[in-house]
N, C-alpha and C positions, 0 to 999 in steps of 0.2 A: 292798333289792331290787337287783340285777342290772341296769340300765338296758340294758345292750348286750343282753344275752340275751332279755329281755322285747323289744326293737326286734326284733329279730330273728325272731324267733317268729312277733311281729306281722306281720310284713312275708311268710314264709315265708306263714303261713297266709292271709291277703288275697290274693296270688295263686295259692292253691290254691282260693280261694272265686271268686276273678271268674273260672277257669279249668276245673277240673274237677268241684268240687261243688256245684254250679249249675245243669253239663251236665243234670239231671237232667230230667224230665218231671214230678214233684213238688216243689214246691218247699218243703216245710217239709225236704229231707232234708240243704239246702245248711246248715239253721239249727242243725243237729246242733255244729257246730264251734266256731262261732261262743259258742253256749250254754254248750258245756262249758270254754271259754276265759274268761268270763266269769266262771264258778264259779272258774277257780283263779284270775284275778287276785285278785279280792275276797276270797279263804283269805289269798293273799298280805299284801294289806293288810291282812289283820284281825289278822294274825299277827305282822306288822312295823310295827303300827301308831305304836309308839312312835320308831322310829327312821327314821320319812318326814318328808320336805320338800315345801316347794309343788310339786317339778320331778318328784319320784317319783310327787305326787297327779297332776298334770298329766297324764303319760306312760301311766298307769295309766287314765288315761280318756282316750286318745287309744285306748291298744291295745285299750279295748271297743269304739270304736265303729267303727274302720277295717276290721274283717273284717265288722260287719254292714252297711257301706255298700259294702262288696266283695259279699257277696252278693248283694243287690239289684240291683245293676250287671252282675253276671253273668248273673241270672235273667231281667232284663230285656233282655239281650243271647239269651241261649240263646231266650226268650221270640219274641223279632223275627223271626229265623232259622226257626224252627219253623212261624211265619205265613206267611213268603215263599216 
């Protein structure tokens, strides 16, 4: 796996989540991304499985859970505002 590319991705999408798809007044529509980010890591590693290291498993569940904790963050940001 790609390290820099998978960071990056991660990173591009987490503030697409705490920024724009969030904004939403539903909140299951922020979890779209997140969900289908998850499906390709997990192809990735099942598919590369043989040629990963502790830093690739690492990295790989870092870039799951950073866009669902972006969401959340966002939702509950867009959430506040909405109140006020």
């Amino acid at each position: 796996m790609h390290l820099l590319i998978i960071g990056i991705i991660t990173i591009v999408i987490a503030v697409l989540e705490e920024y724009v798809f969030s904004a939403s007044r539903h909140f299951w529509i922020g979890g779209i991304v997140p969900i289908l980010w998850t499906v390709v890591l997990a192809y990735l590693v099942i598919v590369n499985a043989m040629d990963l290291n502790v830093r690739d498993y690492t990295v790989a569940i870092i870039a799951v859970i950073v866009p669902y904790v972006c969401w959340g963050n966002g939702s509950q940001r867009h959430a506040d505002r909405r109140h006020s």
